[in-house]
C-alpha positions as CSV (number, residue, x, y, z in Angstrom):
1,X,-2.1,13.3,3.1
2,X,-0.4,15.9,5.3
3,X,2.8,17.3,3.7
4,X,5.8,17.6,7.0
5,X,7.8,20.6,6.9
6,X,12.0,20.0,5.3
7,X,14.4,22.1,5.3
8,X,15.1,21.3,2.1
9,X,13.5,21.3,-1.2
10,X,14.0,18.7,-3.9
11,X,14.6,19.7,-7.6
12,X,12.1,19.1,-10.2
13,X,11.9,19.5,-13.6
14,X,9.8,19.7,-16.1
15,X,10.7,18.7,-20.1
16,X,8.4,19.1,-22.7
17,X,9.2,17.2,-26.4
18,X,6.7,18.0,-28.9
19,X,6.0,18.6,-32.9
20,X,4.4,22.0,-32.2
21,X,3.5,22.6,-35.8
22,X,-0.2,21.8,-37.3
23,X,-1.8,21.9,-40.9
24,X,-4.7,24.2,-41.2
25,X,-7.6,23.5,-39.4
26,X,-5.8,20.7,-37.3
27,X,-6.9,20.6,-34.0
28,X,-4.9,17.7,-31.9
29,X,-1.7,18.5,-29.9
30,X,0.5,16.0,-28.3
31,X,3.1,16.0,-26.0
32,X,5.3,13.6,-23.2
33,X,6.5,15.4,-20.3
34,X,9.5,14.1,-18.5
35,X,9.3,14.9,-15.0
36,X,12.5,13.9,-12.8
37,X,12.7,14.2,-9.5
38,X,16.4,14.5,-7.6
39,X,17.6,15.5,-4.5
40,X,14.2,13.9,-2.9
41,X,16.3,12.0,-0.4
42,X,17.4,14.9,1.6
43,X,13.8,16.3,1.8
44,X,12.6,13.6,5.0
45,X,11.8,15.8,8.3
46,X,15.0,14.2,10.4
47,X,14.1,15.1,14.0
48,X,10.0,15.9,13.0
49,X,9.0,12.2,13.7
50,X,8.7,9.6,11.1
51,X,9.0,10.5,7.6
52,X,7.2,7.7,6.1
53,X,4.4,4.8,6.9
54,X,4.4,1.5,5.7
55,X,1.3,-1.0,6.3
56,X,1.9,-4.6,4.7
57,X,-1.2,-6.6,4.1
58,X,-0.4,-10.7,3.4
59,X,-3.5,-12.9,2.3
60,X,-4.0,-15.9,5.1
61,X,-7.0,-17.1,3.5
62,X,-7.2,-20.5,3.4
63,X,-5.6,-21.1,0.1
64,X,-2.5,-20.0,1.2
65,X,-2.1,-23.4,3.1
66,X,-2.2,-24.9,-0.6
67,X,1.4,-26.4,-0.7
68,X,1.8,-25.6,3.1
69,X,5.1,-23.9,2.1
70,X,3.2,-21.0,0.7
71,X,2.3,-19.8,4.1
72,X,6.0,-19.8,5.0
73,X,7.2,-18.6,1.9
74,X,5.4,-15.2,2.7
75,X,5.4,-15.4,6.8
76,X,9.4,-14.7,5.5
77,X,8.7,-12.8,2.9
78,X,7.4,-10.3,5.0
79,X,10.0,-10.9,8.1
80,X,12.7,-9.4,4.8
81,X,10.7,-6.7,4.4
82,X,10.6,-5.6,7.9
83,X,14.3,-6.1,8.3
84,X,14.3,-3.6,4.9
85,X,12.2,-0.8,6.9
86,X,14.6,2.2,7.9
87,X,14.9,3.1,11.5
88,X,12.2,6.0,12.3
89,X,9.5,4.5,9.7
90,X,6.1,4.5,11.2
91,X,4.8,1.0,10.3
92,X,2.0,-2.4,11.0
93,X,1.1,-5.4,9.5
94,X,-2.5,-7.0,8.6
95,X,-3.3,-10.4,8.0
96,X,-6.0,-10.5,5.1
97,X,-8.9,-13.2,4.9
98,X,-12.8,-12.6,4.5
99,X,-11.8,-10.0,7.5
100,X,-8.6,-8.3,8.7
101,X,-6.9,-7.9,11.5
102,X,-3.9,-6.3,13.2
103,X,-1.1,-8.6,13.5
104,X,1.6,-5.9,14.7
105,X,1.6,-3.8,16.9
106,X,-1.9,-3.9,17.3
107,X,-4.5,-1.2,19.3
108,X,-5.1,0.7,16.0
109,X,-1.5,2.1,15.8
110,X,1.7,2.1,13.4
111,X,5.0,1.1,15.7
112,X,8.6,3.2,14.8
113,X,11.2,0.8,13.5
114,X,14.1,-0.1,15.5
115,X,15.7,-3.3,16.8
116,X,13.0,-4.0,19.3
117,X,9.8,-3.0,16.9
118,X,11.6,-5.0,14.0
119,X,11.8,-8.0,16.1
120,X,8.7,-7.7,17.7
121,X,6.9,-7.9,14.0
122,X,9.0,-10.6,13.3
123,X,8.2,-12.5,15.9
124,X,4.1,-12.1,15.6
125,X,4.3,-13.3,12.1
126,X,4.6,-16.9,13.4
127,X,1.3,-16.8,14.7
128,X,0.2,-16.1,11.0
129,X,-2.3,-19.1,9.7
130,X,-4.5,-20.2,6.6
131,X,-7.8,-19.9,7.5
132,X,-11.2,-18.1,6.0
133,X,-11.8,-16.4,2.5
134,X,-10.8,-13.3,0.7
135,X,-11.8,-9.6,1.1
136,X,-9.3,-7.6,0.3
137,X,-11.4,-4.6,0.6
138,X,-11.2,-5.2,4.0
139,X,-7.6,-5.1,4.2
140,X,-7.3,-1.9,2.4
141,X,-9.9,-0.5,5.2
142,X,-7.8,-1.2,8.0
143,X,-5.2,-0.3,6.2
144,X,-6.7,3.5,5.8
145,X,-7.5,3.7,9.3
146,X,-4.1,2.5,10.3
147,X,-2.7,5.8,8.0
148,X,-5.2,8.0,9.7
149,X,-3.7,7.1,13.5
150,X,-1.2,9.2,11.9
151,X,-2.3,12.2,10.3
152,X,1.7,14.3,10.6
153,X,3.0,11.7,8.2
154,X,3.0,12.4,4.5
155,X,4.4,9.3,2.6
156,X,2.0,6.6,3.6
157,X,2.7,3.4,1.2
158,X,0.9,0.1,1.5
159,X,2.2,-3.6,0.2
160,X,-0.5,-6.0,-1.1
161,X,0.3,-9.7,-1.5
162,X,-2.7,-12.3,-2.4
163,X,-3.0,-16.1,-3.7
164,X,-6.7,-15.7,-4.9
165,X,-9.7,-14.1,-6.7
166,X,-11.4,-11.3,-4.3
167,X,-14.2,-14.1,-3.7
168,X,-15.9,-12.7,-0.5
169,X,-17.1,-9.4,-0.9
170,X,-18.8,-7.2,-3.8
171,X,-17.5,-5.6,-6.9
172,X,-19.0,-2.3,-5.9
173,X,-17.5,-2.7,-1.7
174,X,-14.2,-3.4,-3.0
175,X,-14.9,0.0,-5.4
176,X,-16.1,1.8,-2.3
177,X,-12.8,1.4,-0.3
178,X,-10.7,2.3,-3.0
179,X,-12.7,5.7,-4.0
180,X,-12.2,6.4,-0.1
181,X,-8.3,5.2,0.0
182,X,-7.2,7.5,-3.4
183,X,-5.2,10.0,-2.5
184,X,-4.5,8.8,0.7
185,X,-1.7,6.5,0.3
186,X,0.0,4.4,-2.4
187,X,-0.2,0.3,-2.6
188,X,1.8,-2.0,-4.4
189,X,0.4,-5.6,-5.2
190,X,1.8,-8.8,-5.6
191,X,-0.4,-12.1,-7.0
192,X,1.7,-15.1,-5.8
193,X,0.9,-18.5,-7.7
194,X,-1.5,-18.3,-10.7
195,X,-5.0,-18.2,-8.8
196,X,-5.5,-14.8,-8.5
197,X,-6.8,-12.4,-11.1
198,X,-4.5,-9.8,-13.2
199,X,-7.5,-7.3,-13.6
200,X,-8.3,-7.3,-10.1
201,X,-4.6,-6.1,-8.8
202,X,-4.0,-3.9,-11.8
203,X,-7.6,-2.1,-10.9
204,X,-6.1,-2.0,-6.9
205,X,-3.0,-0.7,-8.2
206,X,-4.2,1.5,-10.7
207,X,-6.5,3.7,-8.1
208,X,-4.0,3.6,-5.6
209,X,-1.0,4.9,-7.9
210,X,1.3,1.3,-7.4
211,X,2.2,-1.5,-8.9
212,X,1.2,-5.1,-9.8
213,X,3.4,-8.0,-10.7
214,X,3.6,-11.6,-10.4
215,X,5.3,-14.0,-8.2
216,X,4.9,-17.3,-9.8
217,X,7.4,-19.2,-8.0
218,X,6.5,-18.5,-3.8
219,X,10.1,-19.2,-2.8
220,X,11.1,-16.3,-4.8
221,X,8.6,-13.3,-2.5
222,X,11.2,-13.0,-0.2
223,X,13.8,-11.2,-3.2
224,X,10.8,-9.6,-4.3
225,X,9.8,-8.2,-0.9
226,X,13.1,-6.9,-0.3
227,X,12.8,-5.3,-3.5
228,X,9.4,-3.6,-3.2
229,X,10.3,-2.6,0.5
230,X,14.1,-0.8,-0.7
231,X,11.7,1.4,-3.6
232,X,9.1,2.3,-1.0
233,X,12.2,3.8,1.3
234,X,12.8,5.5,-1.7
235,X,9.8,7.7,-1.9
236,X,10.3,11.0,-0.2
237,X,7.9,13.5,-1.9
238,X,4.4,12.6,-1.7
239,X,1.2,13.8,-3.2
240,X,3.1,16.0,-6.6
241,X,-0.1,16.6,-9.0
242,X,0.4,17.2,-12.9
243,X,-1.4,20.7,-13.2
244,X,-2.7,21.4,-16.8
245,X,-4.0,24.7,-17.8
246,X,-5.9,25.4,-20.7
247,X,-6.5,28.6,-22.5
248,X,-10.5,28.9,-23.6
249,X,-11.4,26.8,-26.3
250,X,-8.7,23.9,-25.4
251,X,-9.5,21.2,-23.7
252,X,-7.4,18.4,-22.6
253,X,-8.3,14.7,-24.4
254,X,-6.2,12.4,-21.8
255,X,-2.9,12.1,-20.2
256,X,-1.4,8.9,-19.6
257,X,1.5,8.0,-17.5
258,X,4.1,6.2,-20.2
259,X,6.5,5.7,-18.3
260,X,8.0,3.5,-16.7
261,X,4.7,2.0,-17.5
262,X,1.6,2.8,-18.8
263,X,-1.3,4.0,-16.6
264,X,-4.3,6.2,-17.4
265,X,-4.6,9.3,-15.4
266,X,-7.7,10.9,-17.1
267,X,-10.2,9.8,-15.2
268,X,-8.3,11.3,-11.7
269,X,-8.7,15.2,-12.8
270,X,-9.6,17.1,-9.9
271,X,-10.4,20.7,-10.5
272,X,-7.9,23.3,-9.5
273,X,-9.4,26.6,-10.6
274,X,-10.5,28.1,-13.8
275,X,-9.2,26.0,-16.9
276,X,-6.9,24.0,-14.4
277,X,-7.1,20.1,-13.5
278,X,-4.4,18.6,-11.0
279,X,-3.8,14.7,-12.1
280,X,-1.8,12.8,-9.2
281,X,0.9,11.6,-9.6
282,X,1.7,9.7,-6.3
283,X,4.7,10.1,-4.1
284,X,8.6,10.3,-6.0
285,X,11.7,9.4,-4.7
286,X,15.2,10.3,-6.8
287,X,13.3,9.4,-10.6
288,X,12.0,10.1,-13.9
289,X,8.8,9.7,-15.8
290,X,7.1,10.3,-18.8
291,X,3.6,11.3,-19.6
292,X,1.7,11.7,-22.9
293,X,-0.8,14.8,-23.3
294,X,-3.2,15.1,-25.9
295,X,-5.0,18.0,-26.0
296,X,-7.9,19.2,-28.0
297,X,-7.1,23.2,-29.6
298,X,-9.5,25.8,-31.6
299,X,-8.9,25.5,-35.3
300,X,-6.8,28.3,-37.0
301,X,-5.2,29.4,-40.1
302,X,-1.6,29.4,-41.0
303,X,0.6,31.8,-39.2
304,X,-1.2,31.6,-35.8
305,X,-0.2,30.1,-33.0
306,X,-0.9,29.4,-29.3
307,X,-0.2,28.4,-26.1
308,X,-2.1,24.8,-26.0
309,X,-0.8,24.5,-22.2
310,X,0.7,25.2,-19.4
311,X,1.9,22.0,-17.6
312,X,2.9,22.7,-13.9
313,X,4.0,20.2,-11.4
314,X,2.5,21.0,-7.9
315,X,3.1,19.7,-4.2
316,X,0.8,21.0,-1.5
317,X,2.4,23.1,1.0
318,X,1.3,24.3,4.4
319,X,-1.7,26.1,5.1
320,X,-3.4,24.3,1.9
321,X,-1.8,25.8,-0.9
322,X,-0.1,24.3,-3.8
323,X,3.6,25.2,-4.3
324,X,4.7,25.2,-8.0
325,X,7.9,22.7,-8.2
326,X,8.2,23.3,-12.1
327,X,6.7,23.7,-15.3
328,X,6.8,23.6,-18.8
329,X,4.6,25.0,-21.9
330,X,2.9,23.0,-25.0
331,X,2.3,25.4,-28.2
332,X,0.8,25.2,-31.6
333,X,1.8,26.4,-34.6
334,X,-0.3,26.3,-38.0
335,X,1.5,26.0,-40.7
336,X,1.2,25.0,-44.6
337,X,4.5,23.8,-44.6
338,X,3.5,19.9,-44.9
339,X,6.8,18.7,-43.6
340,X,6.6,20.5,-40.6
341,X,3.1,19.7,-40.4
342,X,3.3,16.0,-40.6
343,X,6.4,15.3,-39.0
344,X,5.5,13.0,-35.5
345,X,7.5,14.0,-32.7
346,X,9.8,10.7,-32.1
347,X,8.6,10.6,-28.8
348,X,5.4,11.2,-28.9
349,X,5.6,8.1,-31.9
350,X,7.5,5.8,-29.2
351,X,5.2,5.7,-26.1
352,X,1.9,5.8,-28.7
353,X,3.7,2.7,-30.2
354,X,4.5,1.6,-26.3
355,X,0.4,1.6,-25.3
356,X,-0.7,0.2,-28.0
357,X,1.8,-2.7,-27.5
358,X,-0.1,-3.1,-24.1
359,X,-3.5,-3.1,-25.6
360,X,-2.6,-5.6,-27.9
361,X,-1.7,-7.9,-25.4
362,X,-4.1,-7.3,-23.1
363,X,-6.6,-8.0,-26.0
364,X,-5.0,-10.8,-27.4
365,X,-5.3,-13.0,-23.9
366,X,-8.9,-11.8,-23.5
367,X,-9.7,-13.1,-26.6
368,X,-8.2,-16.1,-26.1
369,X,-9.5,-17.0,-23.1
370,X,-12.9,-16.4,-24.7
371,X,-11.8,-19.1,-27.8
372,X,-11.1,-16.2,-30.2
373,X,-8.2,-17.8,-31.4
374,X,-8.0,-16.0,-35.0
375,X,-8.8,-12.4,-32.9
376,X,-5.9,-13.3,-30.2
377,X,-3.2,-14.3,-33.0
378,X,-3.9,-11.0,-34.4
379,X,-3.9,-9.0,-31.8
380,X,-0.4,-10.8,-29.9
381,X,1.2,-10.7,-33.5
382,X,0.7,-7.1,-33.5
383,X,2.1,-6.9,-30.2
384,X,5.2,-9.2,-31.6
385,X,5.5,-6.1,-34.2
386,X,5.2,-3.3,-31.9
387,X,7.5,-4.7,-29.1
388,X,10.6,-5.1,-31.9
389,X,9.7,-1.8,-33.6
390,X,9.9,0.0,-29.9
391,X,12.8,-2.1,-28.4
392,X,10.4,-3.2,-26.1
393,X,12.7,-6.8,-25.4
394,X,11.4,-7.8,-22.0
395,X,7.7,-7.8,-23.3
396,X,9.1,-9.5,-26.8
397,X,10.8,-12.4,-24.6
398,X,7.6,-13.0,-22.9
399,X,5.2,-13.0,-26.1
400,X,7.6,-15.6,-27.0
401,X,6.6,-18.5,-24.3
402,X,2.9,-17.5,-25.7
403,X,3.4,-17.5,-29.1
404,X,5.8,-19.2,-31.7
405,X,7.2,-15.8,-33.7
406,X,7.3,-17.1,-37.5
407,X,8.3,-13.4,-38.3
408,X,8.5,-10.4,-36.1
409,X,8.8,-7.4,-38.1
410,X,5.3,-8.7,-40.1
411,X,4.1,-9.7,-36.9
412,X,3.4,-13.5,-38.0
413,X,2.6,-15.7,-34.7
414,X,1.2,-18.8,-34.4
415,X,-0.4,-20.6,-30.6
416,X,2.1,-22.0,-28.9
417,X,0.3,-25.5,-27.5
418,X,2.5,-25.5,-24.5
419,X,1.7,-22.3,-22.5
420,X,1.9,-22.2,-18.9
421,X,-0.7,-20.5,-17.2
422,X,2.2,-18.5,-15.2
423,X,4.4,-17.4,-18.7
424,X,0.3,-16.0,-19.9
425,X,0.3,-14.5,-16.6
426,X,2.9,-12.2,-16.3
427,X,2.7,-11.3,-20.0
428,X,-0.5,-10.0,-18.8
429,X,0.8,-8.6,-15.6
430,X,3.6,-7.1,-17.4
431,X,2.2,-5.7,-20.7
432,X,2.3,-2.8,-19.0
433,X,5.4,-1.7,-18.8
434,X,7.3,0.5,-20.7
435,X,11.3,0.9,-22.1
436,X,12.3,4.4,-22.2
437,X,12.8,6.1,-25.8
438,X,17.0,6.9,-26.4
439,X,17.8,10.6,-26.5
């Protein structure tokens, strides 16, 4: 994405928590980085041309006619999310089936938001209808070029909402478009109703740097719309990277987004010179989040120590170089002080406590819905443990419409018999997010 000029830069900063000191030999070194973003709001080019780009994609397969009030439920959905778009925001909207296509404005371009341009959407989404399968690949495709009309604008941010299982194209197309859409803009996806599959949104969401939630209830997408819409205004800083650099011998094990939920970054290094990897971040509004390093050091005796990295948070700046915004440092100390030495960092023990919660519930319904059922008790009564041991409450009130909690600190579960496919749902959906540890 391009990066417009501003007159003024955002503040950044960059806070490392760590136990720096090691036993002998010891080689592993974690850290969580707080980055927090402020002042981002008064970094838009006013007067350069639109800031931001906003494409909303909304499933009219023919499922969506299945109640009839579906259909509606979104066709308004996404009139409040257009009324939500701040004047001067580049913008169009795609109807999704086995194809796509341009419902507003149309010609392969983005229209501005005003009056006129709001109320011109508004009025081509009552030619939206149910009809034909599911592609979403498709959707993201148009979506792309749509982007590319517009090449000057640097936050480019896509809304996803489906009622179904990606039926109509291939696995490996759908992987295609989304190897050729990362980096390029953002997407956050909504499953309405309880046809559509978790995995398949939270892999969207995951390449594309968004989210993924549920909307069991279609009456309620308006509110969530809204919602969704307001945080994409937000965003004012796009394409920040996590830079890590290594000294020789260190390598870097993974980093993980851990807040405000988990997501695994390792996977999206891209090199950035000797012993450097940039891992995206995606674009930042006024914000904070945390992420969990774990890096891989040289052995050494007691009384050394080292610089294990150097974490740098970069934005890229005209002429296609990488401006520094802040950054912080990750040591290691050996010592044979076993106090020192063995002491976890209480962050670092919070958001390692925080993904395996996730895991466990993401394991748990897998192996129920392969009739595991002594494998899935384990695994959600783990997650009954780990949710009141890390204050996680939202993700312990939903384990509790799965599972009836006989004891939460042993992590003692039994099936409930009554589950709704929408409470396993968006404990699924949600098991990804995170609280925040108390400083």
């Amino acid at each position: 994405m391009a990066s417009p000029s501003a007159p003024h830069t955002p503040r950044f900063t960059v806070d490392v928590f760590q136990n720096e000191y090691l036993a002998e030999g010891a080689r592993e070194v974690n850290a969580i980085v707080t980055v927090s973003a402020a002042g981002t709001g008064l970094a838009g080019g006013a007067g350069d041309g639109p800031a931001a780009a906003v494409v909303i994609m909304i499933d009219c397969s023919g499922s969506m006619d299945s109640p009839a009030s579906k259909m509606r439920n979104a066709r308004e959905a996404t009139a409040a999310a257009v009324d939500t778009l701040r004047d001067g925001v580049a913008f169009a909207v795609v109807a999704g089936t086995h194809e796509a296509a341009e419902v507003y404005p149309g010609d392969g371009r983005l229209a501005v938001a005003d009056d006129a341009t709001r109320a011109g959407a508004k009025q081509a989404l009552r030619r939206l209808s149910p009809l034909g399968g599911t592609a979403i690949g498709t959707w993201l495709a148009l979506a792309r070029r749509l982007f590319d009309s517009r090449p000057d604008i640097a936050i480019r941010h896509g809304i996803l909402l489906t009622d179904g299982r990606n039926e109509h194209e291939k696995p490996a197309d759908l992987q295609r478009v989304l190897d050729e859409a990362a980096g390029r803009f953002t997407v956050d996806c909504r499953g309405v109703g309880t046809d559509w599959e978790v995995a398949e949104l939270q892999r969207i969401s995951a390449a594309l740097l968004g989210t993924v939630d549920i909307v069991a209830e279609p009456a309620d997408l308006a509110d969530d719309f809204r919602a969704m819409m307001a945080a994409a205004m937000d965003k004012q800083v796009a394409d920040v990277a996590l830079r890590l650099w290594t000294p020789v011998g260190a390598e870097v094990a993974y980093v993980k987004q851990v807040a405000p939920e988990v997501q695994d970054l390792t996977g999206r290094r891209t090199e950035a010179g000797p012993r450097a990897g940039d891992y995206p971040t995606g674009s930042w509004g006024d914000e904070s989040r945390d992420y969990h390093v774990c890096l891989k050091v040289p052995a050494a005796a007691v009384g050394d120590e080292m610089l294990a990295a150097r974490i740098s948070l970069v934005h890229p700046q005209p002429g296609g170089t990488a401006g520094v915004l802040s950054q912080g440092l990750v040591r290691a100390v050996w010592t044979d002080d076993l106090a020192s030495s063995t002491r976890i960092d209480r962050q670092v023990a919070h958001y390692t406590g925080q993904a395996e919660l996730a895991s466990s519930v993401q394991e748990g319904l897998a192996a129920h819905r392969a009739g595991d059922l002594d494998r899935a008790t384990a695994k959600l009564g783990a997650a009954v443990r780990l949710a009141r041991a890390t204050g996680n409450d939202a993700t312990f009130r939903l384990l509790q419409k799965v599972v009836d909690v006989v004891d939460a600190e042993e992590g003692t579960v039994r099936f409930r018999k009554d589950v709704s496919e929408a409470d396993s749902m968006t404990l699924e959906t949600r098991s990804t997010k995170t609280v925040r540890v108390k400083r």
